[in-house]
mmCIF file as gemmi writes it, N, C-alpha and C atoms, coordinates in Angstrom:
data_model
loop_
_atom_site.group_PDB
_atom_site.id
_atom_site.type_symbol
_atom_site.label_atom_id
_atom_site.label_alt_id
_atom_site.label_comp_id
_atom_site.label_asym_id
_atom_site.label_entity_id
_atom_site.label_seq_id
_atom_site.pdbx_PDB_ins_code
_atom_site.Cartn_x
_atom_site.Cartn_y
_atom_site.Cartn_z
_atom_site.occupancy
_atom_site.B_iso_or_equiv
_atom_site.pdbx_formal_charge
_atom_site.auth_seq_id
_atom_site.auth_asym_id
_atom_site.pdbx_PDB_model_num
ATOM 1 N N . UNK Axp A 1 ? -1.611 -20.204 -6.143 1 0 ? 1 A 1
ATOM 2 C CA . UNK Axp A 1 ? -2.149 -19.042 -5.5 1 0 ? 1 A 1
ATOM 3 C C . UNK Axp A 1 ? -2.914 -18.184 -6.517 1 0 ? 1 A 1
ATOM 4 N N . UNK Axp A 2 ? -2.455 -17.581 -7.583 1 0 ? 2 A 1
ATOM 5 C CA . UNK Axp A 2 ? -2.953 -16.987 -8.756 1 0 ? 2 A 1
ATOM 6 C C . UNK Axp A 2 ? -3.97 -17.846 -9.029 1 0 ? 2 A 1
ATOM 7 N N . UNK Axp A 3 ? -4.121 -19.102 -9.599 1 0 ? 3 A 1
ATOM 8 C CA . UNK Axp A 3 ? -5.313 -19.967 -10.136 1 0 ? 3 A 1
ATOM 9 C C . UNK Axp A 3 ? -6.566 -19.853 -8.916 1 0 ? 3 A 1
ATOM 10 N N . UNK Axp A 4 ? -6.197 -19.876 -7.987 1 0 ? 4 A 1
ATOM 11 C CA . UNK Axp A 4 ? -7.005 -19.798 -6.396 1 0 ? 4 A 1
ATOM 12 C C . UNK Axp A 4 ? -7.961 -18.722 -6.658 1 0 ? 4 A 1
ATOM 13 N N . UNK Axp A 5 ? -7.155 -17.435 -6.614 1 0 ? 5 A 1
ATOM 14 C CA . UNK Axp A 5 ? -7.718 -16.32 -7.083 1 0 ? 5 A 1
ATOM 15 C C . UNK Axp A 5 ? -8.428 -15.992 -8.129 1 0 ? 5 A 1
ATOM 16 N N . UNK Axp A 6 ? -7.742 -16.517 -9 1 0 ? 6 A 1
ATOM 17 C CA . UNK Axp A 6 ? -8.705 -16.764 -10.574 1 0 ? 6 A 1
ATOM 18 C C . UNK Axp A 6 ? -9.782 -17.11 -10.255 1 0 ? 6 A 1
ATOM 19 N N . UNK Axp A 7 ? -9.893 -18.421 -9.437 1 0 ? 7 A 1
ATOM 20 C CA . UNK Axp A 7 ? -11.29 -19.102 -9.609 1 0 ? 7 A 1
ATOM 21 C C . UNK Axp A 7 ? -12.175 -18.583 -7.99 1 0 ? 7 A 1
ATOM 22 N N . UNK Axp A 8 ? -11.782 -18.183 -7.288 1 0 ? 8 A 1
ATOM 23 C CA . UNK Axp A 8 ? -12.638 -17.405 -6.505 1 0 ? 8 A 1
ATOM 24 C C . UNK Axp A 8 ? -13.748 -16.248 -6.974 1 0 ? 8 A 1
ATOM 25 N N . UNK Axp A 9 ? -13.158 -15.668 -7.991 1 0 ? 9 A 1
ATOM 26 C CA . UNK Axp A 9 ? -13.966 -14.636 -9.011 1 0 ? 9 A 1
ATOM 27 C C . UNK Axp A 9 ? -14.352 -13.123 -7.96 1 0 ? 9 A 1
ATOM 28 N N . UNK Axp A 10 ? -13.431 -13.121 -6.9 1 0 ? 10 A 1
ATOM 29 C CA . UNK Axp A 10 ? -13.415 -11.641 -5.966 1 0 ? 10 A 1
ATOM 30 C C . UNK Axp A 10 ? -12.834 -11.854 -5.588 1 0 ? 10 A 1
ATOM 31 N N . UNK Axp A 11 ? -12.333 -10.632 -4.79 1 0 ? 11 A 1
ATOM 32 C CA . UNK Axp A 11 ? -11.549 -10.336 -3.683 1 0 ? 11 A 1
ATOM 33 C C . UNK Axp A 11 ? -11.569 -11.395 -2.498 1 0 ? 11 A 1
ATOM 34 N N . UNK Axp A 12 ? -10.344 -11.546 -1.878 1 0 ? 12 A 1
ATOM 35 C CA . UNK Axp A 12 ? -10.149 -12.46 -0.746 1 0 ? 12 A 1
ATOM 36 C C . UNK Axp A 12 ? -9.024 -11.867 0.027 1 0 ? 12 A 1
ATOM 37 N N . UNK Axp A 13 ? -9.457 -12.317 1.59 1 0 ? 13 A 1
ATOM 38 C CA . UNK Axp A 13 ? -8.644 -11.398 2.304 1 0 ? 13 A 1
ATOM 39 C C . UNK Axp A 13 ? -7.219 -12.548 2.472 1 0 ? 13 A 1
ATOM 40 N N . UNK Axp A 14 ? -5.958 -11.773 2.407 1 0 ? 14 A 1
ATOM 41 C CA . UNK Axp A 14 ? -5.114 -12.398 3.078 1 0 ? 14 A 1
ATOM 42 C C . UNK Axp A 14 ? -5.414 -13.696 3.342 1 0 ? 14 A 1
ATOM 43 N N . UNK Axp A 15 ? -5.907 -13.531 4.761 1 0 ? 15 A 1
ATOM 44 C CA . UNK Axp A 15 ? -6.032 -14.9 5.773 1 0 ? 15 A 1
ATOM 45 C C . UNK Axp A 15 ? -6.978 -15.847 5.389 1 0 ? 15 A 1
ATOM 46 N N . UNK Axp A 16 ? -7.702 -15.74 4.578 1 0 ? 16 A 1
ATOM 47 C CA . UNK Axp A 16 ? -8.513 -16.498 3.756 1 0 ? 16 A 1
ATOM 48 C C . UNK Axp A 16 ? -7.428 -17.292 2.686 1 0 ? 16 A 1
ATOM 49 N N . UNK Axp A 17 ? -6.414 -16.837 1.809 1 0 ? 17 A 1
ATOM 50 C CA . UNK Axp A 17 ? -6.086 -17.721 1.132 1 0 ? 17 A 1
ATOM 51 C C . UNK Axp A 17 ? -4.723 -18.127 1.634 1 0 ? 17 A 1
ATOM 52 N N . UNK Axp A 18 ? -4.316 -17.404 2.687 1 0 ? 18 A 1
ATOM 53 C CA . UNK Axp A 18 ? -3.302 -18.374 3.48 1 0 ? 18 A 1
ATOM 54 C C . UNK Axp A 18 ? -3.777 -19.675 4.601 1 0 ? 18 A 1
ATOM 55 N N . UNK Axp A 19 ? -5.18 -19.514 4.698 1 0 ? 19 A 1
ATOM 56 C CA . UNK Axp A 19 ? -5.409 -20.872 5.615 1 0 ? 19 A 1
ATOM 57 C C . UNK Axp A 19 ? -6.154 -22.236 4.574 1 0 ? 19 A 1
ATOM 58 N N . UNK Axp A 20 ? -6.559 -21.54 3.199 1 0 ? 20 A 1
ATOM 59 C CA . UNK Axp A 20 ? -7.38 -22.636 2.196 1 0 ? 20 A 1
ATOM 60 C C . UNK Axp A 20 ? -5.809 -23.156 1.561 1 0 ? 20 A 1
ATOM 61 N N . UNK Axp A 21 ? -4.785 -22.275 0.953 1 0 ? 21 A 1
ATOM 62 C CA . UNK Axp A 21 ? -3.241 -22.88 0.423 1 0 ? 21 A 1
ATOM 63 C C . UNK Axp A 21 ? -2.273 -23.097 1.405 1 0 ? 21 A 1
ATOM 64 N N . UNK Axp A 22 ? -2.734 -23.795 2.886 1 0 ? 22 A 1
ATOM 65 C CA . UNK Axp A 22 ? -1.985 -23.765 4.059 1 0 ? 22 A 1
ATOM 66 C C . UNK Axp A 22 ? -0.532 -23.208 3.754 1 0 ? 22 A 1
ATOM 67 N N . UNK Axp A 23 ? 0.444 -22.338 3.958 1 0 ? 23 A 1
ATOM 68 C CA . UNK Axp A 23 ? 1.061 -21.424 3.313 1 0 ? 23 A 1
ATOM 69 C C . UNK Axp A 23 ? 1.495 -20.821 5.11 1 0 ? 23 A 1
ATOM 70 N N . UNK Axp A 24 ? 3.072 -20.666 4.966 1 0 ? 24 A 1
ATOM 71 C CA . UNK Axp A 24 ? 3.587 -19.732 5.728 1 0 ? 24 A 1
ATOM 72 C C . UNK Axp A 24 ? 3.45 -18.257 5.527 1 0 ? 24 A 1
ATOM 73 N N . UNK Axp A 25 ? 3.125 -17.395 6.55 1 0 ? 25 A 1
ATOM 74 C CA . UNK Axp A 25 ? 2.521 -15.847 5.965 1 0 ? 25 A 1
ATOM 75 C C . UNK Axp A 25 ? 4.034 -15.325 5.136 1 0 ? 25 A 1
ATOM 76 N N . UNK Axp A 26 ? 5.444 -15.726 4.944 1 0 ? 26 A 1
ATOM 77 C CA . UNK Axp A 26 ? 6.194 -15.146 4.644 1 0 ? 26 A 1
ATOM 78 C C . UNK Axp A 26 ? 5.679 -15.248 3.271 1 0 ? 26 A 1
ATOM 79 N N . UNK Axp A 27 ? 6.072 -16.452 2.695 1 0 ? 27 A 1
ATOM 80 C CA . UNK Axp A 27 ? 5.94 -17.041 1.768 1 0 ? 27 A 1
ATOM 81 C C . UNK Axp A 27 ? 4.649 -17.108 0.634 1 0 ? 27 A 1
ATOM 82 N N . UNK Axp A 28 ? 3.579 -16.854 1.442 1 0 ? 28 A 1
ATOM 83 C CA . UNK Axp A 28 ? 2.567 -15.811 0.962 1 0 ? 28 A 1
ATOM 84 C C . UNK Axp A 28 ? 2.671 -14.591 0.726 1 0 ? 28 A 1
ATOM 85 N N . UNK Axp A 29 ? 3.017 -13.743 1.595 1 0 ? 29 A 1
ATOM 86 C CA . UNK Axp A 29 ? 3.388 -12.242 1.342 1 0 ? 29 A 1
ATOM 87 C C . UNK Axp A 29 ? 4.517 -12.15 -0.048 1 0 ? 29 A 1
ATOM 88 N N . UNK Axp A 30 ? 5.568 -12.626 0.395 1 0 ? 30 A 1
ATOM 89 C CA . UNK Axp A 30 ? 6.405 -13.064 -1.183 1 0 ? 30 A 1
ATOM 90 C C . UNK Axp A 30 ? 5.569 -13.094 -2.534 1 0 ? 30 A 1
ATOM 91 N N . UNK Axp A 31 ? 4.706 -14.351 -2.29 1 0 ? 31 A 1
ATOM 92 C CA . UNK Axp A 31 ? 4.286 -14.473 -3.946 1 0 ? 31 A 1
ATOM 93 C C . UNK Axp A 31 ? 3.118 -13.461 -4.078 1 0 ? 31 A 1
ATOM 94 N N . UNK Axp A 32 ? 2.556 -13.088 -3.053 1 0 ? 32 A 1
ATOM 95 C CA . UNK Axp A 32 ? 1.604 -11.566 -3.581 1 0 ? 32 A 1
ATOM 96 C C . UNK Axp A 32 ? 2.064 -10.579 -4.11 1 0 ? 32 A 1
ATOM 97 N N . UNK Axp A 33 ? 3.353 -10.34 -3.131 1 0 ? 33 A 1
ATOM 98 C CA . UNK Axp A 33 ? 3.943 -9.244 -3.902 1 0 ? 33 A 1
ATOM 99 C C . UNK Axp A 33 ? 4.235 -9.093 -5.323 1 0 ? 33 A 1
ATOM 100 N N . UNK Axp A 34 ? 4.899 -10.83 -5.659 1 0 ? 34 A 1
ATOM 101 C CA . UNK Axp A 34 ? 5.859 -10.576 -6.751 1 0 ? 34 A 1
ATOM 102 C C . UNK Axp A 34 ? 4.302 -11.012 -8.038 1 0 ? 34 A 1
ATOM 103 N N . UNK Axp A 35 ? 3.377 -11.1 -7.309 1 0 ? 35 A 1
ATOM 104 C CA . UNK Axp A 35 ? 2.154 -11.193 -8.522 1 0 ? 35 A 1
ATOM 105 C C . UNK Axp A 35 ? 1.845 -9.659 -8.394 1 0 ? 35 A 1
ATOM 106 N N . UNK Axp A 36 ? 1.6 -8.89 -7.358 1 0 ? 36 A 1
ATOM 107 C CA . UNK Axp A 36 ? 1.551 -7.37 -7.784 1 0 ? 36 A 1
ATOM 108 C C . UNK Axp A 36 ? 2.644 -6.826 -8.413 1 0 ? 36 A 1
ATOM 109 N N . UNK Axp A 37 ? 4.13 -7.053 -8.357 1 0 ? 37 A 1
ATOM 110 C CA . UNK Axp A 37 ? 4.62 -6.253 -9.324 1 0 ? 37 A 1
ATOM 111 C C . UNK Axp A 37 ? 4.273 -6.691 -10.551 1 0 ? 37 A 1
ATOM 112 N N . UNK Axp A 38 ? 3.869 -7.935 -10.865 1 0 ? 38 A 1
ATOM 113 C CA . UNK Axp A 38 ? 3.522 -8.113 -12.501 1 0 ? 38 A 1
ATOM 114 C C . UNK Axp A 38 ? 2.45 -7.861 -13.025 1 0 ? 38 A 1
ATOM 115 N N . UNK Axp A 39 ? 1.651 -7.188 -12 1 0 ? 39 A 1
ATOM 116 C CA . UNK Axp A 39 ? 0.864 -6.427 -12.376 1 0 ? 39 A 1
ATOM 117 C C . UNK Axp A 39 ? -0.58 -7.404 -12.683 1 0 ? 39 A 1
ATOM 118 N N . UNK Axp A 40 ? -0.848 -8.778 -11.899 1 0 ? 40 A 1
ATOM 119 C CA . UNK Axp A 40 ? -1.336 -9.861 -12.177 1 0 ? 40 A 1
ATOM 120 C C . UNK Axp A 40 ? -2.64 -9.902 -11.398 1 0 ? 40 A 1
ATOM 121 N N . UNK Axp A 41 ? -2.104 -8.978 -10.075 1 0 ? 41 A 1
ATOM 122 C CA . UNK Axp A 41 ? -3.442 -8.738 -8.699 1 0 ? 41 A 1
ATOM 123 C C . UNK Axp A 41 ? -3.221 -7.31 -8.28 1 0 ? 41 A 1
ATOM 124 N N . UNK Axp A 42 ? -4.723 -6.943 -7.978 1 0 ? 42 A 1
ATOM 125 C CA . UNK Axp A 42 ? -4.69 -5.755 -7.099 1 0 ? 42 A 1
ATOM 126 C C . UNK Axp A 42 ? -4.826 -5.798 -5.74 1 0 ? 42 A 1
ATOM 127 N N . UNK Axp A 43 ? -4.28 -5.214 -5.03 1 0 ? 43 A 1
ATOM 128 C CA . UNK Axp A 43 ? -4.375 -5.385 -3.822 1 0 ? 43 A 1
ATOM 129 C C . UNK Axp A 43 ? -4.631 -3.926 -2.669 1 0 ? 43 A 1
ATOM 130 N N . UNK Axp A 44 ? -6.071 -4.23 -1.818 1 0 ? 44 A 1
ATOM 131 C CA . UNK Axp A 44 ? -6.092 -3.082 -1.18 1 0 ? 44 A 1
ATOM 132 C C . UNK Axp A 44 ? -6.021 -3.271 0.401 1 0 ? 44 A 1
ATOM 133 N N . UNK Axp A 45 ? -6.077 -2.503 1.172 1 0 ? 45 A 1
ATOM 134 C CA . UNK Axp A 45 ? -5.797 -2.25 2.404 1 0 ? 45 A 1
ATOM 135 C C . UNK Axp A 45 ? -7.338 -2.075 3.142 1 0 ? 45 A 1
ATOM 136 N N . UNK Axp A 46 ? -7.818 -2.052 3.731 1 0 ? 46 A 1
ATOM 137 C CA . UNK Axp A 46 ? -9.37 -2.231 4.817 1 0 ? 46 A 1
ATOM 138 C C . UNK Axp A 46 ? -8.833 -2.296 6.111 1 0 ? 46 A 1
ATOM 139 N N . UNK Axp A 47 ? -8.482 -1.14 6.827 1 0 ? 47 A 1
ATOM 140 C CA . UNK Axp A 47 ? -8.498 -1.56 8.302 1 0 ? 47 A 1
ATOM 141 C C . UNK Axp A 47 ? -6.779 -2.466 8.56 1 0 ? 47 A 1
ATOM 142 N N . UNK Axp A 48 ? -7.378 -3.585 9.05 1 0 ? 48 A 1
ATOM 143 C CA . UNK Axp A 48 ? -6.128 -4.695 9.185 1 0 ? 48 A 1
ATOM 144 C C . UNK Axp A 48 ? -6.188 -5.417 8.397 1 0 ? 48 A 1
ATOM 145 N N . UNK Axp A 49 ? -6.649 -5.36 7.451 1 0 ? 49 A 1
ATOM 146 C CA . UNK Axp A 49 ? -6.769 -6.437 6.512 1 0 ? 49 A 1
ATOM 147 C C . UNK Axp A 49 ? -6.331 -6.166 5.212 1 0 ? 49 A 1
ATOM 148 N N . UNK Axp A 50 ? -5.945 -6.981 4.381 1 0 ? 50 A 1
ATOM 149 C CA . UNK Axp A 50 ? -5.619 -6.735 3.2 1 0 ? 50 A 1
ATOM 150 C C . UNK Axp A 50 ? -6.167 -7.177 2.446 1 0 ? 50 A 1
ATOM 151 N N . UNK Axp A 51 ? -6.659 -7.158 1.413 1 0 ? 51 A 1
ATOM 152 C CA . UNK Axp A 51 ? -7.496 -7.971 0.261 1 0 ? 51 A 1
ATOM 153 C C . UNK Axp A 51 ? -6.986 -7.845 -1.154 1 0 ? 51 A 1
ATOM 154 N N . UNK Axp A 52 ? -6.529 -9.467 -1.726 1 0 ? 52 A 1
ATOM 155 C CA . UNK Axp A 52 ? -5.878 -9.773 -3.102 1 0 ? 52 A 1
ATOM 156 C C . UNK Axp A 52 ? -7.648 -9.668 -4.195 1 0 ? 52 A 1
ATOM 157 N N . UNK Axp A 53 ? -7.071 -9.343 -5.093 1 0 ? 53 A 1
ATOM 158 C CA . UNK Axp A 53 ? -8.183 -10.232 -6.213 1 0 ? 53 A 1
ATOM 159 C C . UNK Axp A 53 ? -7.077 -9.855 -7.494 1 0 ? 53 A 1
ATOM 160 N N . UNK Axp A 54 ? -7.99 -10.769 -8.563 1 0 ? 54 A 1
ATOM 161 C CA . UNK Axp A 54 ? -6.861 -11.001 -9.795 1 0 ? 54 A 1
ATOM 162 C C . UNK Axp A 54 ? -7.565 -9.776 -11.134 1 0 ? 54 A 1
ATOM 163 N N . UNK Axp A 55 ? -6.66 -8.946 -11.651 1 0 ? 55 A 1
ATOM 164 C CA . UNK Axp A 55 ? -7.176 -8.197 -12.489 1 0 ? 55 A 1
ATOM 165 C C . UNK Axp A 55 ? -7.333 -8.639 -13.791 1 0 ? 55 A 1
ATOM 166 N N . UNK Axp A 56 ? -8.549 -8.939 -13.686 1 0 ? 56 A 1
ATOM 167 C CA . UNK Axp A 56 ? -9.145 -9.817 -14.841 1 0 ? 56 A 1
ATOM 168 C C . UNK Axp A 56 ? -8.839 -9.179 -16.336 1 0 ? 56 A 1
ATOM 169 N N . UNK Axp A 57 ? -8.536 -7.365 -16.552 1 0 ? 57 A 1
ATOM 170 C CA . UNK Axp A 57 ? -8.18 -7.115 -17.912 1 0 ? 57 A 1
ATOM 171 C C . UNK Axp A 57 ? -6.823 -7.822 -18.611 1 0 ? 57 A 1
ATOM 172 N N . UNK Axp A 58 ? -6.332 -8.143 -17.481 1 0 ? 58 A 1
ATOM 173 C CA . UNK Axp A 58 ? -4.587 -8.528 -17.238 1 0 ? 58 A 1
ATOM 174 C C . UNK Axp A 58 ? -4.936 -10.041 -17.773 1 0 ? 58 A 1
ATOM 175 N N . UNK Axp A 59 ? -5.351 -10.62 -17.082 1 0 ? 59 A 1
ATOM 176 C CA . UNK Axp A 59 ? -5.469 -12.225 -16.855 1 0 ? 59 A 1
ATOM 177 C C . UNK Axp A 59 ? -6.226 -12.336 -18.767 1 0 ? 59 A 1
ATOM 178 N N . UNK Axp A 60 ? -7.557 -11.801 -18.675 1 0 ? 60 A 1
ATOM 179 C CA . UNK Axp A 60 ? -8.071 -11.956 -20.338 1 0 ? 60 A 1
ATOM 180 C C . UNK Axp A 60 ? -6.818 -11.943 -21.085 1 0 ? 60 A 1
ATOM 181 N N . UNK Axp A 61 ? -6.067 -10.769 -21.28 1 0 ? 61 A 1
ATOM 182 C CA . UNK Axp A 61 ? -4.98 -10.542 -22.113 1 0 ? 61 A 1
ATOM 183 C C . UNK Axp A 61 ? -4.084 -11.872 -22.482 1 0 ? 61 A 1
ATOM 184 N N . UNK Axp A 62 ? -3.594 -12.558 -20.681 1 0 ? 62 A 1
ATOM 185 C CA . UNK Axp A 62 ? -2.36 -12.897 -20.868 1 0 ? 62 A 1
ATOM 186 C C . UNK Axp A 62 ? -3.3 -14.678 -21.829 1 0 ? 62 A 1
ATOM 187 N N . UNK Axp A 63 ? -4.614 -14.769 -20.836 1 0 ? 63 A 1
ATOM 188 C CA . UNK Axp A 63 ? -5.113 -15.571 -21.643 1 0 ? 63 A 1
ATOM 189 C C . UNK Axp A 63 ? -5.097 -15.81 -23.218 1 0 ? 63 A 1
ATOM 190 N N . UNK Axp A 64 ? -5.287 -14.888 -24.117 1 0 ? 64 A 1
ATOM 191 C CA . UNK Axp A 64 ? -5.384 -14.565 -25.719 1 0 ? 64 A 1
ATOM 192 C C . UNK Axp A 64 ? -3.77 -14.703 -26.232 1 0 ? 64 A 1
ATOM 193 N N . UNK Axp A 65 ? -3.044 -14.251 -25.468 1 0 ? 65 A 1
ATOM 194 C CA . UNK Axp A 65 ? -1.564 -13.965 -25.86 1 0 ? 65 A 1
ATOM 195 C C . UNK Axp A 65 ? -1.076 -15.75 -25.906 1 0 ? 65 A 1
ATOM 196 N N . UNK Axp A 66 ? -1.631 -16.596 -24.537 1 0 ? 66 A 1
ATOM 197 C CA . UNK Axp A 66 ? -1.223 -17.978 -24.356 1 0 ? 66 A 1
ATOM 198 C C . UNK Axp A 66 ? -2.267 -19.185 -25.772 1 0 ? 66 A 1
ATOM 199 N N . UNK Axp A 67 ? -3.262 -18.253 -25.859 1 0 ? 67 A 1
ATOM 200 C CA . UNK Axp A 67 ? -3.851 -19.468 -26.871 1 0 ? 67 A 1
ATOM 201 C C . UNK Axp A 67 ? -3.352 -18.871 -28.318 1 0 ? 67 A 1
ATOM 202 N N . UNK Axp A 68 ? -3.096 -17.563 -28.762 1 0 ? 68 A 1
ATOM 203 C CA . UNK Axp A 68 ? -2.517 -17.87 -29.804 1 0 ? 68 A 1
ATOM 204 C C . UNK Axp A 68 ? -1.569 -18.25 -29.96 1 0 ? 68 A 1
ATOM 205 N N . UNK Axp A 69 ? -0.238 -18.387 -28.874 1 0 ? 69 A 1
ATOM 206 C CA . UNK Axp A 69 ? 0.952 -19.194 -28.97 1 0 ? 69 A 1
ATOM 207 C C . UNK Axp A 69 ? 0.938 -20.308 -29.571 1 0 ? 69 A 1
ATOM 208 N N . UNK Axp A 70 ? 0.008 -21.401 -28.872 1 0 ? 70 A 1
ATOM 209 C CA . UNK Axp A 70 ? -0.153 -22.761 -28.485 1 0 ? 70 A 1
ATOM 210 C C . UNK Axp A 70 ? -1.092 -23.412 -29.127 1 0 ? 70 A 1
């Protein structure tokens, strides 16, 4: 789901990446959440809709932190 988002490079609504990662809406809602508490995606509200995208200052970071490990 995160990599999905990564490589989409914007915002995507909900129902967009629950019908491309065929995905039960629980089980989606779950891992959005627990990628917004880590602070991994932002997520806003439009109407009825919700829209994920991945906060790329976050993602660069965790990127630099994983290649100097490794």
């Amino acid at each position: 789901m995160f990599f999905h988002l990564v490589q989409a490079g914007d915002e995507l609504p909900v129902n967009e990446i629950q019908r491309v990662l065929r995905l039960p809406a629980p089980t989606l809602s779950h891992h959005l959440d627990a990628l917004d508490k880590a602070g991994l995606i932002h997520r806003r509200r439009e109407d009825r809709f919700i829209y994920s995208s991945v906060r790329r200052d976050i993602v660069v970071d965790l990127v630099r932190l994983l290649t100097a490990c490794c």
